[in-house]
N, C-alpha and C positions, 0 to 999 in steps of 0.2 A: 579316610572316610569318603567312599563313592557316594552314598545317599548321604542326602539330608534331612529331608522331611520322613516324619514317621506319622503315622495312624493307626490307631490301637483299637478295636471293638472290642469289648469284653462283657461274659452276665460271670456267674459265679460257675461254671461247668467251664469254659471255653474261650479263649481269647483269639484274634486275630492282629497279625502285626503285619503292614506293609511297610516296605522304605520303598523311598522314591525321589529321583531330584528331575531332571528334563528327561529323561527317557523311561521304560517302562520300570514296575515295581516289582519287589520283590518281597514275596507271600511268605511268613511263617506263622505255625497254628500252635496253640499249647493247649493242655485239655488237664485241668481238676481231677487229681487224685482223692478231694474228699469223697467220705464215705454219703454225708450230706448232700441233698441233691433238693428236696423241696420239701419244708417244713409248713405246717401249716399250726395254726395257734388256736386250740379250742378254750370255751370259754371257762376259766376255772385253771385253768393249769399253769403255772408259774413258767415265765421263761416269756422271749421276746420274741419268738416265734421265724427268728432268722436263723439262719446258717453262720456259724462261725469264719471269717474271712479264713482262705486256703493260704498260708504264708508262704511254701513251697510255690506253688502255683507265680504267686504274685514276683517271690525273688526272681521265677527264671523270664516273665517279662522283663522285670526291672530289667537285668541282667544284658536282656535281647536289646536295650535300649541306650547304651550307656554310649555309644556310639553317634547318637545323633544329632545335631541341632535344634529343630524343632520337633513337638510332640504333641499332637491333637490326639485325645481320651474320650470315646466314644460306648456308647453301648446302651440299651433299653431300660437298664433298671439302675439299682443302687450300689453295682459291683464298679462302675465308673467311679463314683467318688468314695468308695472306700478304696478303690485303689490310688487315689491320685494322695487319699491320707496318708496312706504306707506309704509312699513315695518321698511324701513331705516328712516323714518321721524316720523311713531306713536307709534313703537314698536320695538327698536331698540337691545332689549334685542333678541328678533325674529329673526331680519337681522344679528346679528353676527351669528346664525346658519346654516346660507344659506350657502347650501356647491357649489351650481349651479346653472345655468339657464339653461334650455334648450329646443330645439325647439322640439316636440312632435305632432304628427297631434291629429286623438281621439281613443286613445285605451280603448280596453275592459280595467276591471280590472285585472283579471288576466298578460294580456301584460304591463299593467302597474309597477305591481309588479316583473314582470321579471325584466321589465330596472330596477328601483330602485336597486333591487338585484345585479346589472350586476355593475349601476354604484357604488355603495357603496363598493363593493366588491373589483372594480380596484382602488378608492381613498385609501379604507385600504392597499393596497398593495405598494401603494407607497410611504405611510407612510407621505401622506399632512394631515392629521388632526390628 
């Protein structure tokens, strides 16, 4: 295992995964095969007005991830912690490495790999993991 640290941004369409330990990272994207893309909930009509979590989608991050020690979970809306569920219900070996969630709008990669850096940096310092 070269990397250790991972960072994950994800909505319901599109994830981004970098690894990274002291030198630069390395970038992989995944993109939602659902047919679902933005539901909206009018009034009167039964149903919860969300998209169905993509389990496809979701295993092949799991999957991308199974490799690394730490794992900060980031992303704008609610596909961050429906993924971090799945993680904790289909790959739980995965969820013990989540070192975070956190709210993220949509960075480049490079800004991406800052925060990771920034936060990985202050958890080592505090000496939580």
């Amino acid at each position: 295992m070269s990397q250790i640290h991972a960072i994950v941004w994800l909505d319901h369409r599109e994830a981004k995964l970098i690894g990274f330990s002291s030198g630069d990272g390395t970038a992989v994207e995944f993109h939602s095969e659902s047919p679902h893309r933005q539901i909206h909930r009018k009034s009167g009509i039964p149903g919860s007005g969300h998209a169905p979590d993509d389990r496809h989608f979701f295993d092949e991050i799991a999957d991308a991830l199974v490799d690394f020690r730490e794992v900060l979970i980031t992303g704008p809306g609610t596909a961050k912690t429906a993924f971090e569920r799945y993680l904790r219900a289909r790959y739980p070996e995965v969820a013990s490495r989540v070192v975070g969630l956190e709210a993220l709008d949509h960075p480049t990669d490079g800004e991406l790999l800052v925060h990771a850096r920034k936060y990985f940096k202050r958890i080592d310092q505090l000496g939580l993991l």
